[in-house]
C-alpha positions as CSV (number, residue, x, y, z in Angstrom):
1,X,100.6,43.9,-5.5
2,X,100.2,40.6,-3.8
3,X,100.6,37.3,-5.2
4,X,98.5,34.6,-3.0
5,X,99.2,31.0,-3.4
6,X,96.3,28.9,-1.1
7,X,97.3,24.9,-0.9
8,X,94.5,23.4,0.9
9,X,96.6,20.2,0.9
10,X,100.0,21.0,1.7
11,X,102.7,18.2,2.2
12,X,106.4,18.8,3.0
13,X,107.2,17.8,-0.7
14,X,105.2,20.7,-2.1
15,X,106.2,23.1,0.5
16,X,109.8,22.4,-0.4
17,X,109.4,22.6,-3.8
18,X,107.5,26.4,-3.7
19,X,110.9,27.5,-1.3
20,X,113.4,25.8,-4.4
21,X,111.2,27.3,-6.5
22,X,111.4,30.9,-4.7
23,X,115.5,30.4,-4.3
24,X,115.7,29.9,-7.6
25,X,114.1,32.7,-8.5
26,X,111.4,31.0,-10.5
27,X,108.9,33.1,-7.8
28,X,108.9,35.8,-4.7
29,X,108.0,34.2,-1.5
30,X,107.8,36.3,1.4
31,X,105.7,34.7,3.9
32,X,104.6,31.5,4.5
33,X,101.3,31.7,6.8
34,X,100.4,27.6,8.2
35,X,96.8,26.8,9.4
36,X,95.9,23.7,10.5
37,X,96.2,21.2,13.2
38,X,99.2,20.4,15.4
39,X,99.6,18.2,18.5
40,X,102.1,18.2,21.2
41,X,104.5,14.9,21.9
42,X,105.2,14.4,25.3
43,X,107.4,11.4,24.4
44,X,109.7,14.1,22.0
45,X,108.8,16.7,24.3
46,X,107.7,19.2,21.0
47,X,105.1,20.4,18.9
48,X,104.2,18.8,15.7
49,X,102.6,20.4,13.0
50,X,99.8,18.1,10.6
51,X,100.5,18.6,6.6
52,X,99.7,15.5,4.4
53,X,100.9,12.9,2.8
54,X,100.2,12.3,-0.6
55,X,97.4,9.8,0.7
56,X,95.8,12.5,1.9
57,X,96.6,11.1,5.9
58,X,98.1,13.2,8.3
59,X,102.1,14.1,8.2
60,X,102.9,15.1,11.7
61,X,105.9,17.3,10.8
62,X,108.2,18.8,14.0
63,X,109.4,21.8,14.4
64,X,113.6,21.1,13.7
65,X,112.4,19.7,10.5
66,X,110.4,22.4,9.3
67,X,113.3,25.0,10.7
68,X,115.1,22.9,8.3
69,X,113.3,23.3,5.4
70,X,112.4,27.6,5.8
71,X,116.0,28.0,6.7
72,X,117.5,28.2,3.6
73,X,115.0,30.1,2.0
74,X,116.3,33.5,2.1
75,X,113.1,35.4,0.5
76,X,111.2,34.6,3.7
77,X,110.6,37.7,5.9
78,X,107.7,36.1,8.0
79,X,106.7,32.7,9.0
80,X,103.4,33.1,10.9
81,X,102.1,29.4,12.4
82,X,98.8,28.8,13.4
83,X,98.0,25.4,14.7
84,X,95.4,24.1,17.1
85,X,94.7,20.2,18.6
């Protein structure tokens, strides 16, 4: 049995909140698949990946800060990334 949550508009606030939630043990959360858009910047020399603010505009976030916020979710046995520019 699966349990598929879809967010078409996912911001770092809701993301953080579904990994609490999971750590908690309010829910299982085993993967976290991204698709969308990312960029790379040359002036930080790394990848960004685009969730969204609540304003619905682009939140470019980079890679340390969303290592920061999987890391302490223990459930997590896969975190598949998907991103084009």
């Amino acid at each position: 049995m699966v349990d598929l949550t879809k967010s078409d508009h996912c911001t770092v606030r809701k993301l953080r909140d579904e990994l609490s939630a999971a750590e908690k043990g309010d829910r299982n959360i085993h993967v976290f698949h991204f698709i969308g858009h990312g960029i790379f910047d040359p002036e930080e020399d790394e990848g960004k990946l685009a969730f969204e603010k609540d304003d619905g505009t682009a939140d470019l976030v980079s890679g340390g800060l969303l290592a920061d916020l999987i890391d302490p979710a223990t459930q997590l046995r896969l975190v598949f990334l998907n991103a084009c520019w």
